[in-house]
N, C-alpha and C positions, 0 to 999 in steps of 0.2 A: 064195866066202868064203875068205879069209885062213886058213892054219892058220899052226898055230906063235904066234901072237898073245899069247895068254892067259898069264895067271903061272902057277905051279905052283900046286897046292892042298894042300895040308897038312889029311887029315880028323882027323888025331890033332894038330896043334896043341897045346902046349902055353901055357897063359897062367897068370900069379902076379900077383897083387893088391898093392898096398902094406902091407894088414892080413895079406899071411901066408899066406891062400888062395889055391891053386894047382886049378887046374880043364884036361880038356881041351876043345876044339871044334876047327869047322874051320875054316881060313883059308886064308888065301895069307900069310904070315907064319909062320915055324916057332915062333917065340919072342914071344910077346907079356905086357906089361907094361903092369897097369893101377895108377891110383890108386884104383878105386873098385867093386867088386866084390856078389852081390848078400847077402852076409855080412857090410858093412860099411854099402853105401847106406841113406840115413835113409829113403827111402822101403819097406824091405821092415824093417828093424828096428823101425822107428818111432820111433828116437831122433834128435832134431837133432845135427850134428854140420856144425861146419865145416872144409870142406877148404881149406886157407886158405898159400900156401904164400911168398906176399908177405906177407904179418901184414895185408891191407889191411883184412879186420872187425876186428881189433882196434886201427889206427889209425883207422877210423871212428867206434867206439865212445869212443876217448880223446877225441876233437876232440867229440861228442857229451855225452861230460861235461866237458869243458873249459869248452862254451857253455852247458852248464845251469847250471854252478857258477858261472858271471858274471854270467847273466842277459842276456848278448847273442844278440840274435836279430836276424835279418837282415829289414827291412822290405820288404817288396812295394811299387809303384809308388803301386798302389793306396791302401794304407796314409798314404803320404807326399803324397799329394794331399793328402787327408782332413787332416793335422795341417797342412799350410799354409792350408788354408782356414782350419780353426778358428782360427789364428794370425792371420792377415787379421782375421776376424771381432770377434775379442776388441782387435784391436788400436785398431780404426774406431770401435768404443764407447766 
């Protein structure tokens, strides 16, 4: 077996949260840095929250009321069959 291989281990590690909370464990990293911590994650509060650092849920949620407030909706293959036939249909009568 190899020695010398392995990283160093850090049992005192220090790690700080983006919320503030500063906690130790152990690593191989002396310094660690989270965004999400278990004083903050919506799984242990129970409060949704999102971590969101693109704005990407809140450009989704625009383009979501953008399309409600038009009334544009994007039709399925399926859907557009169906309206060419009944178009066929009514046209033949």
């Amino acid at each position: 077996m190899k020695t010398a291989i392995h990283p160093t281990y850090y049992a005192e590690a220090a790690a700080k949260c983006a919320c503030g909370n500063s906690f130790t464990t152990g690593s191989t990293l002396e310094k660690i840095e989270v965004e999400l911590c278990n004083k903050c994650h919506p799984f242990y509060t129970g409060k949704q929250k999102f971590v969101d650092t693109a704005r990407r849920v809140e450009k989704f949620q625009e383009r979501a009321a953008k399309k409600e407030a038009t009334g544009k909706t994007r039709r399925g293959k399926t859907a557009k069959h169906a309206a060419k036939k009944a178009k066929k249909v009514a046209e033949s009568q």
